[in-house]
VOBA-1610 file (N, C-alpha, C; in pm, whole numbers, padded with zeros to 5 digits, always signed):
BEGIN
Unk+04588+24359+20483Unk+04547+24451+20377Unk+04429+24536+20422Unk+04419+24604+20398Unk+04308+24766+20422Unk+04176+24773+20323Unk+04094+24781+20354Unk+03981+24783+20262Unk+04028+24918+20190Unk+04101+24985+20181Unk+04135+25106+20102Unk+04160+25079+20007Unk+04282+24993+20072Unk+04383+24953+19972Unk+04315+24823+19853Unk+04280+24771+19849Unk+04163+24650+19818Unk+04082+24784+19693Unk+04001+24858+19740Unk+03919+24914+19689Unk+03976+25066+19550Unk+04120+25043+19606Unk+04209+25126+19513Unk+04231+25038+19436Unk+04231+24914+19377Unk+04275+24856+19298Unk+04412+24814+19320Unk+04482+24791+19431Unk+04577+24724+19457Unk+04566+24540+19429Unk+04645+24496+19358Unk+04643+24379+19315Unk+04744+24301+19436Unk+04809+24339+19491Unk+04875+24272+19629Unk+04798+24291+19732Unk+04766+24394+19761Unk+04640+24372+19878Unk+04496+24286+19876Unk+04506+24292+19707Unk+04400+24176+19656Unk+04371+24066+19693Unk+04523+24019+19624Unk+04581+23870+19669Unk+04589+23855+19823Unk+04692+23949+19895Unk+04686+23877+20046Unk+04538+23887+20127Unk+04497+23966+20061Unk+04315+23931+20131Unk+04245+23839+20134Unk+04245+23770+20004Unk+04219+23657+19929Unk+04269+23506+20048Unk+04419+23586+20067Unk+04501+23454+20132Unk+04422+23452+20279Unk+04416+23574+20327Unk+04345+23541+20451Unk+04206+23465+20440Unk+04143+23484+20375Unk+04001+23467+20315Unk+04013+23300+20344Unk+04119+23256+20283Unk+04117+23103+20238Unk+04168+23047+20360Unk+04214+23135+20466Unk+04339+23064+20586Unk+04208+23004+20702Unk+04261+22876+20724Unk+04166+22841+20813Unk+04180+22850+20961Unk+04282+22943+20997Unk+04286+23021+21128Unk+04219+23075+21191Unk+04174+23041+21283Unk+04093+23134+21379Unk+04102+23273+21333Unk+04193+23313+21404Unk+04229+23509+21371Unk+04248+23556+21257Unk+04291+23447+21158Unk+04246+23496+21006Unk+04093+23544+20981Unk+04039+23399+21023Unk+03888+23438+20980Unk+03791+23526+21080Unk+03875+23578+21155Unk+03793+23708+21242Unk+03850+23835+21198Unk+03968+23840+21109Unk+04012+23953+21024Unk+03975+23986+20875Unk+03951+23860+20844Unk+03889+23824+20680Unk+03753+23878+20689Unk+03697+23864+20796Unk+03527+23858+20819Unk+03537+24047+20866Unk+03607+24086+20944Unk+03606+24241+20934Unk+03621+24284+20833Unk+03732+24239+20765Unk+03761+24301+20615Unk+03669+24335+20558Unk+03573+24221+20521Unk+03465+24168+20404Unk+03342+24273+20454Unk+03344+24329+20575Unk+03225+24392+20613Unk+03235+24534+20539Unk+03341+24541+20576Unk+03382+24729+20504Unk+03365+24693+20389Unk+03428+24553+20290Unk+03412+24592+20132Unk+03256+24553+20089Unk+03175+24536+20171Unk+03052+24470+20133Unk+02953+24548+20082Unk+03004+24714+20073Unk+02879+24778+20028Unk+02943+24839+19897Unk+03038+24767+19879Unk+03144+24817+19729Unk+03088+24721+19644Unk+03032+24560+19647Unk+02997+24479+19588Unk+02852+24467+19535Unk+02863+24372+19433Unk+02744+24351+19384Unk+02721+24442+19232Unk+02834+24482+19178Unk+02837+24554+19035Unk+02850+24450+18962Unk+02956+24353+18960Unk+03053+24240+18863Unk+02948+24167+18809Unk+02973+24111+18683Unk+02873+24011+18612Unk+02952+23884+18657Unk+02882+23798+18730Unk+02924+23654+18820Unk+02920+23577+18713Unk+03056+23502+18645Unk+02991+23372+18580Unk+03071+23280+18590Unk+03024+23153+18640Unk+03079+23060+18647Unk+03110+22913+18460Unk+03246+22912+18498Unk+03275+22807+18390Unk+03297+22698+18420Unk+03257+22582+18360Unk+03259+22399+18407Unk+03297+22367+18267Unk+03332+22231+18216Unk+03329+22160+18120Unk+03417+22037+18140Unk+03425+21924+18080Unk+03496+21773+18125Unk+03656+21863+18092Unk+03729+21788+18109Unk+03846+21753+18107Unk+03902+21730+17948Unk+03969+21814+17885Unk+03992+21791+17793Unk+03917+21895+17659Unk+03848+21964+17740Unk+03756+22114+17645Unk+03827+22183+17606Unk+03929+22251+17667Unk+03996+22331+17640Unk+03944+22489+17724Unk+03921+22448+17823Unk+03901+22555+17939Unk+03960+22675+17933Unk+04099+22608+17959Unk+04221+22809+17976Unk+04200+22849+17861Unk+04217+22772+17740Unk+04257+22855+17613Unk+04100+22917+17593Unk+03992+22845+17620Unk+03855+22975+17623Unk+03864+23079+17708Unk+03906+23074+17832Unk+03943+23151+17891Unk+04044+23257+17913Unk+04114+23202+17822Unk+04228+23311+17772Unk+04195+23421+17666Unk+04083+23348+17550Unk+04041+23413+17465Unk+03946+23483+17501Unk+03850+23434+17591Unk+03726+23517+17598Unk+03807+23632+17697Unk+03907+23632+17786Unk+03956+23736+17874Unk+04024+23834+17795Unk+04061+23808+17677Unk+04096+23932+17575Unk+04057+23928+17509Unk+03936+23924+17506Unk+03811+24014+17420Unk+03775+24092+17509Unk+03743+24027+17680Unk+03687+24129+17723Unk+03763+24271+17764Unk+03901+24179+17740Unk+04005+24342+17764Unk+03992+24446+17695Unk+04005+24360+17543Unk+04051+24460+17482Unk+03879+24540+17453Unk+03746+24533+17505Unk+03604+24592+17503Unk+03616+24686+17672Unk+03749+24676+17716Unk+03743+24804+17812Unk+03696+24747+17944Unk+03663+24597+17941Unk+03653+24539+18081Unk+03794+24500+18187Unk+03748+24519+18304Unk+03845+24489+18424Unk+03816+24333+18438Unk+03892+24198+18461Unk+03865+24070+18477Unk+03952+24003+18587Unk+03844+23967+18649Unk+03907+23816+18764Unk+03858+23730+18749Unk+04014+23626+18763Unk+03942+23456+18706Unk+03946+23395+18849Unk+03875+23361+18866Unk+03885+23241+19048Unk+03874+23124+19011Unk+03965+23028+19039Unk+03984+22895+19000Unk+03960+22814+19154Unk+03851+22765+19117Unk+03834+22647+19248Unk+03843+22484+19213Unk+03921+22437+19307Unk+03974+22309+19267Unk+03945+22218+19401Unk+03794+22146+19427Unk+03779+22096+19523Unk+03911+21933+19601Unk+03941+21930+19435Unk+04057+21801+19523Unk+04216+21860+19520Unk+04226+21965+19537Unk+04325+22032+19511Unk+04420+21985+19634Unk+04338+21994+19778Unk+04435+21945+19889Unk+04478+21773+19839Unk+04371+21672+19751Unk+04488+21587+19727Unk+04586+21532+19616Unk+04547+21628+19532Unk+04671+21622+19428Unk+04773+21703+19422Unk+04763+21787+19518Unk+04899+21881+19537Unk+04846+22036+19471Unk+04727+22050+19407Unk+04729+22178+19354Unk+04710+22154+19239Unk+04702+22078+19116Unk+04716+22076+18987Unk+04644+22199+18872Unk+04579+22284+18983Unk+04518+22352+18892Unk+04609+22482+18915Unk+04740+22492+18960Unk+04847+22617+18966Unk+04920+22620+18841Unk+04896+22545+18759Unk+04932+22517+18605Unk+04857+22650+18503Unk+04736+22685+18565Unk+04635+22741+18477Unk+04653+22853+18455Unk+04764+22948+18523Unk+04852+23084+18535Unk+04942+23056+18440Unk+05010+22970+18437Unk+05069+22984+18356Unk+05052+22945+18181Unk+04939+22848+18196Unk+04862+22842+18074Unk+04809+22994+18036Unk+04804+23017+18092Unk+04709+23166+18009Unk+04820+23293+18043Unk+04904+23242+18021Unk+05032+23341+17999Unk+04983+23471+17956Unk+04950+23521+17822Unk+04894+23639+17751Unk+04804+23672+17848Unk+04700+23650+17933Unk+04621+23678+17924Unk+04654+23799+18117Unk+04766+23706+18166Unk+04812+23690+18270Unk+04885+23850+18254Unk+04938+23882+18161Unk+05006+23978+18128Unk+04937+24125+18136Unk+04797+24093+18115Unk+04697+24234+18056Unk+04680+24307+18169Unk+04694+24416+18195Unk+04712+24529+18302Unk+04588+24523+18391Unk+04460+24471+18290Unk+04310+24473+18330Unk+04322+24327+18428Unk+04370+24269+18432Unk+04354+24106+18491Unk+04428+24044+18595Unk+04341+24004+18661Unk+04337+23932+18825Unk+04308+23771+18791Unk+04431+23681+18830Unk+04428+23539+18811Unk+04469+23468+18950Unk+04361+23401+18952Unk+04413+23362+19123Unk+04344+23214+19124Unk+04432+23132+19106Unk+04417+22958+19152Unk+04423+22958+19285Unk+04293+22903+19290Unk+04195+22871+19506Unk+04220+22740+19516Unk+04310+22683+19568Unk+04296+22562+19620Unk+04160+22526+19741Unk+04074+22447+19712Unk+03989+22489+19793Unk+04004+22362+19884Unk+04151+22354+20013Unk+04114+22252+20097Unk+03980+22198+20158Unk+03932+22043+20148Unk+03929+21996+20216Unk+03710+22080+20166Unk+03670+22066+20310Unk+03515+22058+20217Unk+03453+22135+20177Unk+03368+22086+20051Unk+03303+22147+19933Unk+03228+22264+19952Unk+03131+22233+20097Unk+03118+22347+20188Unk+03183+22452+20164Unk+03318+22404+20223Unk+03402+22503+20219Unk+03408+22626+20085Unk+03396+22530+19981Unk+03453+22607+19819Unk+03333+22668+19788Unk+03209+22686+19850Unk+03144+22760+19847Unk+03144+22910+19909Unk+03184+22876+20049Unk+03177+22984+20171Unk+03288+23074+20090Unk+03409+23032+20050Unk+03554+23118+20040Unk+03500+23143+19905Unk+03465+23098+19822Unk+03526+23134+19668Unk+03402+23237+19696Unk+03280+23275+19771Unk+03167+23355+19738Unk+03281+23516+19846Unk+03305+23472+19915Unk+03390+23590+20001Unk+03518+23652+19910Unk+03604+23607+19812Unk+03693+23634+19749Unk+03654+23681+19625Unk+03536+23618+19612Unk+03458+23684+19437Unk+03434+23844+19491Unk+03350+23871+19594Unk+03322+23963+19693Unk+03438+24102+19709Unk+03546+24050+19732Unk+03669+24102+19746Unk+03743+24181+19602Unk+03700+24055+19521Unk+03731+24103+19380Unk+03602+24189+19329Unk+03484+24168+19340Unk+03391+24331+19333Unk+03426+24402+19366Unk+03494+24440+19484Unk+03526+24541+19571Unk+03653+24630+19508Unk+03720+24541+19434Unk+03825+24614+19413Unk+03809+24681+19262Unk+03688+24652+19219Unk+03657+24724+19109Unk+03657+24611+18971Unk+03652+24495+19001Unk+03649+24392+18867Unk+03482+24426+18808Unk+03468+24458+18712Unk+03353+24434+18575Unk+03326+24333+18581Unk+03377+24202+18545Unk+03357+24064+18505Unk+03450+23973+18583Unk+03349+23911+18666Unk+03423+23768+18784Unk+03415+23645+18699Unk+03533+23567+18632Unk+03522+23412+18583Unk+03516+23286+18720Unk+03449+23172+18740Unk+03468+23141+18885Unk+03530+23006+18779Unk+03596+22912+18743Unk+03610+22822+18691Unk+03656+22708+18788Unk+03589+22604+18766Unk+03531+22485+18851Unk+03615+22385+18764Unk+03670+22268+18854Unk+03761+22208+18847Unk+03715+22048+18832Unk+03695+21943+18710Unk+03584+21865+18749Unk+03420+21872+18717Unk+03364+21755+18645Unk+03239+21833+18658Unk+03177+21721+18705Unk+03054+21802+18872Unk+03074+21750+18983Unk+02984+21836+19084Unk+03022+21785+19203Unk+02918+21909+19288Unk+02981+22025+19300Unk+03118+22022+19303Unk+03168+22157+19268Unk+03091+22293+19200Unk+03070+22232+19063Unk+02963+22284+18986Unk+02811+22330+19073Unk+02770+22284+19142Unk+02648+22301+19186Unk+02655+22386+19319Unk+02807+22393+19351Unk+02806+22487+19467Unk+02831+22657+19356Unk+02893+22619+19310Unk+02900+22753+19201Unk+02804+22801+19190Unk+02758+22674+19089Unk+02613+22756+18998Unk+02537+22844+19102Unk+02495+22851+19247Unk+02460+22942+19294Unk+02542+23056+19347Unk+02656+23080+19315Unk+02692+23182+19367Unk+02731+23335+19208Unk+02670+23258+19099Unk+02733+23352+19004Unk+02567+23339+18863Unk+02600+23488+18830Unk+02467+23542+18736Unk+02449+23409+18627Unk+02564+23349+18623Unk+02531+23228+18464Unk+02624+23139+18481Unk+02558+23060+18460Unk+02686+22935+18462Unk+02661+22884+18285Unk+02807+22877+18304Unk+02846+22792+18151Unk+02922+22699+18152Unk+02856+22599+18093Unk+02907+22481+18010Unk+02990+22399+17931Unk+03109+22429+17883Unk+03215+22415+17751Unk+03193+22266+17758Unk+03177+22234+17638Unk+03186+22103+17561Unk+03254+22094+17454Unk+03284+22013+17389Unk+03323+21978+17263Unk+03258+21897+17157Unk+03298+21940+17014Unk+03223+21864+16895Unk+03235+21746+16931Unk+03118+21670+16895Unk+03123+21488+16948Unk+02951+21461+16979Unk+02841+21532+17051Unk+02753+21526+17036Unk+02729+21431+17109Unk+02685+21317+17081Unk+02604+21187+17134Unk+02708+21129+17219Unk+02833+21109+17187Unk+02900+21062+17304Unk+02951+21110+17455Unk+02980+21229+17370Unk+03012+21327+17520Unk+02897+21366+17546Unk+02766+21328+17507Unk+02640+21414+17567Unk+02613+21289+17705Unk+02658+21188+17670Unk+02612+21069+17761Unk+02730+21075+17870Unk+02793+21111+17840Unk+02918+21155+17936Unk+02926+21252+18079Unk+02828+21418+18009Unk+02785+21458+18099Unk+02710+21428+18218Unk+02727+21473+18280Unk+02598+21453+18416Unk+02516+21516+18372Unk+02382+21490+18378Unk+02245+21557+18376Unk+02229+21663+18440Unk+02266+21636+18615Unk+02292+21744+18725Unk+02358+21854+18639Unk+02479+21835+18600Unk+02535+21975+18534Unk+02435+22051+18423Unk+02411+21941+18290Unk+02332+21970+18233Unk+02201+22107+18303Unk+02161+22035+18373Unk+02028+22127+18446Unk+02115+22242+18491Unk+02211+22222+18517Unk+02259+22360+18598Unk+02282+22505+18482Unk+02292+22392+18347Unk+02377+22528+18248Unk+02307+22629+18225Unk+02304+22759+18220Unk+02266+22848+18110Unk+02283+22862+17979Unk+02415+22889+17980Unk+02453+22884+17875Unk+02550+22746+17786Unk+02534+22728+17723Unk+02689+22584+17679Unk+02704+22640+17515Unk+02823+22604+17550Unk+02941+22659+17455Unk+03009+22553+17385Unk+02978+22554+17271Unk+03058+22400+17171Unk+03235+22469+17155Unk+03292+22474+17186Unk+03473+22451+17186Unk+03480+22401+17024Unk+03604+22475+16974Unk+03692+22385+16884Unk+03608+22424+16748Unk+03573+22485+16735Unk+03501+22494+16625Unk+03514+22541+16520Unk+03643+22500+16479Unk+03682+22546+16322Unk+03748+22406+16264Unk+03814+22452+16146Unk+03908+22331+16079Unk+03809+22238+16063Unk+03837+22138+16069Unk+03776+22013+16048Unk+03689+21990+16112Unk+03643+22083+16255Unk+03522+22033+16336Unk+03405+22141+16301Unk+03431+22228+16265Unk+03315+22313+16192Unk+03169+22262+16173Unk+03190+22161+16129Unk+03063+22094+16055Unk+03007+22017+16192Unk+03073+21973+16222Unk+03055+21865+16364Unk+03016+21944+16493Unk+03066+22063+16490Unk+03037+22143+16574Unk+02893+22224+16591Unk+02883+22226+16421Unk+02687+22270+16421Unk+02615+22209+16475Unk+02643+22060+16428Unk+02559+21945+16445Unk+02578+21919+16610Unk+02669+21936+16715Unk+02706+21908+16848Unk+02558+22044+16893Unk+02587+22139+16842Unk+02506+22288+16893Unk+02368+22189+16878Unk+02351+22138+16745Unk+02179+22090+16748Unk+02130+21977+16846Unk+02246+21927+16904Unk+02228+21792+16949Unk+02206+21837+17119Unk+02293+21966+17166Unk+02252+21990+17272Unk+02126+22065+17315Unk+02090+22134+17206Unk+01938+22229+17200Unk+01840+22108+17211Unk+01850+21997+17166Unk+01712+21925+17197Unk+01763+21884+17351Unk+01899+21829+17387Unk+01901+21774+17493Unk+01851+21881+17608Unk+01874+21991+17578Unk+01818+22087+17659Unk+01650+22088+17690Unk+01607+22074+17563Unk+01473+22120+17544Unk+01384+21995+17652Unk+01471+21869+17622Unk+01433+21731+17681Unk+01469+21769+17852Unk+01569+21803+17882Unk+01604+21757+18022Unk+01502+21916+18079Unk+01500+22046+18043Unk+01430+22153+18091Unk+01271+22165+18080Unk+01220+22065+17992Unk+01123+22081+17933Unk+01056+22243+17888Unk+00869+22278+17936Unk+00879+22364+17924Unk+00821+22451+18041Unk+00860+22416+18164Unk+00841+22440+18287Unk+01013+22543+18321Unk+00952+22603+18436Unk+01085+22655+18491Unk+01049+22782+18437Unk+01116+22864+18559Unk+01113+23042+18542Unk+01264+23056+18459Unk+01269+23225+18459Unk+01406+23248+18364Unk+01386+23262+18237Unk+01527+23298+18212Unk+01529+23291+18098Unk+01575+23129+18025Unk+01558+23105+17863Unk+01616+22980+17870Unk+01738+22962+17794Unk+01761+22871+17885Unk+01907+22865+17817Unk+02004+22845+17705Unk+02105+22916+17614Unk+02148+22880+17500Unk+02218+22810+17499Unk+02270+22753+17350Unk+02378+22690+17315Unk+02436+22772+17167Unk+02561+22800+17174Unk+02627+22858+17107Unk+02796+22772+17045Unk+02845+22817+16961Unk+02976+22771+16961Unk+03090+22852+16903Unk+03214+22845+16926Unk+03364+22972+16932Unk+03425+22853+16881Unk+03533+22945+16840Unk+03675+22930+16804Unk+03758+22963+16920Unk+03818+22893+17023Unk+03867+22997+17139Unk+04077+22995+17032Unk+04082+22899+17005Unk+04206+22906+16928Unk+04226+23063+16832Unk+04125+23038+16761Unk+04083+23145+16631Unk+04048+23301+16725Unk+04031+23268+16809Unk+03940+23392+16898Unk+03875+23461+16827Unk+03763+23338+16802Unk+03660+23373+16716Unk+03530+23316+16810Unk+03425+23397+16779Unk+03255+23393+16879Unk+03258+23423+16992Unk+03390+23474+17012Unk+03433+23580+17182Unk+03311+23642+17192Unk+03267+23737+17065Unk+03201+23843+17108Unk+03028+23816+17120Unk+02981+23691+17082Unk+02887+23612+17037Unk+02873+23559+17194Unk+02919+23502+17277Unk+02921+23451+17387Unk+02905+23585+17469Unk+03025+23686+17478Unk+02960+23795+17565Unk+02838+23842+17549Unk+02790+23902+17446Unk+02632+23911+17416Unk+02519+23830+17464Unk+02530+23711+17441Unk+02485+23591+17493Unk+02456+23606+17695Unk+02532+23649+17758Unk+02598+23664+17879Unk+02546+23808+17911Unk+02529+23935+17833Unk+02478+24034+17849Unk+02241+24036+17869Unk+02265+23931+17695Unk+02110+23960+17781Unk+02068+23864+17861Unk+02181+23715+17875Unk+02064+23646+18024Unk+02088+23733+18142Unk+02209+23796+18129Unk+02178+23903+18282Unk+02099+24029+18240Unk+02027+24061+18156Unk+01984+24185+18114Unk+01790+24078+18125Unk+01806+24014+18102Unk+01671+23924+18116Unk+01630+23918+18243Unk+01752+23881+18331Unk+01726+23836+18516Unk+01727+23972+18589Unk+01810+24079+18506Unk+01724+24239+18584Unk+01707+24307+18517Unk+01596+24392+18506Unk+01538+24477+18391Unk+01662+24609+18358Unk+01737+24593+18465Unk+01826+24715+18405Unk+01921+24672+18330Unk+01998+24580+18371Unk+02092+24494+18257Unk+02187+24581+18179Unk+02285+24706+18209Unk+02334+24759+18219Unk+02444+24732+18203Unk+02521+24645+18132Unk+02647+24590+18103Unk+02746+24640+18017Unk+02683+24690+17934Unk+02776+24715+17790Unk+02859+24866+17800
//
């Protein structure tokens, strides 16, 4: 693929760039690495954010919802799915395309499940070169979604403007559940599920993580600090409450903050 072609918004030259990106060939990665040089002064527009949460949050379907909101607000979107045990379960996260069917459909959107063989290292080096690739080709908004919550997470959290959190109503149990490590890593966390019957439970989950925050961050540390918020991703409802959210911690971390 051609950095032209890449930078025209070709979604096949996207992808097979991507593929070289990930190929652990010699001559791949002396063609991947030319590539990346030409698109490297195209990058650095996209708002980077990485998504984590346990197993069972409801990940795609936030991600499905929050990706059409941001469509239909006139944004371009790529989701990068990194799945550090992917070489040994066969891939399980190639499911997540087709979970987000609708979302898969929208003219604006780039979905690409990274198997990230083999080491973690690794899912750092590639998924930061392919996010790269996807600036280049003109994406607004990079999703990096992390597979597991884990060091995975911690190779992320540095490569993207915010990392977020998804949890679910439950509070005290799933709060003991989390890792702390992640915890520290969040910016933002996002209570899931939050209508019907969990409404109420879901306020009370939002209050339960603001102190845990306040406890594990104290009142040390640069930045901005971090929220807790909660959506409907079913309802595709607090879509627009979360982007905002996401506009001023990156409008906080550079004075131009230029998003909207």
């Amino acid at each position: 693929p051609s950095a032209e072609d890449i930078r025209s918004g070709d979604r096949r030259a996207l992808a097979r760039a991507i593929t070289l990106i990930e190929s652990a060939r010699e001559d791949h990665k002396a063609l991947a690495q030319e590539l990346l040089e030409e698109l490297l002064p195209h990058t650095g527009k996209a708002v980077r954010i990485g998504i984590s949460g346990p197993p069972g949050v409801g990940k795609s379907t936030f991600i499905e919802a929050f990706g059409l909101y941001l469509t239909g607000i006139g944004k371009q979107l790529a989701v990068l799915a990194v799945d550090p045990s992917s070489a040994l379960s066969g891939g399980s996260i190639l499911g997540d395309k087709t979970r987000m069917e609708r979302l898969a459909r929208e003219a604006g959107v780039f979905i690409r499940p990274s198997p990230a063989a083999g080491a973690l290292g690794g899912v750092a080096h590639r998924t930061r070169e392919a996010m790269l690739a996807c600036e280049a080709a003109g994406f607004d908004v990079v999703l990096i979604e992390t597979v597991g919550v884990g060091q995975s997470e911690a190779a992320v959290a540095d490569l993207v403007d915010l990392f977020a959190l998804l949890v679910q109503p439950g509070g005290g149990d799933d709060l003991q559940g989390i890792k702390r490590g992640v915890m520290e890593l969040a910016d933002l966390i996002i209570v899931t599920k939050a209508d019907g019957d969990l409404t109420d439970l879901a306020r009370r989950t939002e209050a339960d993580y603001r102190s845990a925050l306040a406890l594990i961050r104290g009142r040390g540390g640069g930045g901005p600090r971090p929220r807790v918020l909660s959506c409907s991703a079913a309802q595709e409802r607090g879509m627009d409450d979360v982007w905002q959210a996401i506009v001023a911690y990156r409008g906080a971390l550079d004075e131009k903050g230029d998003l909207e």
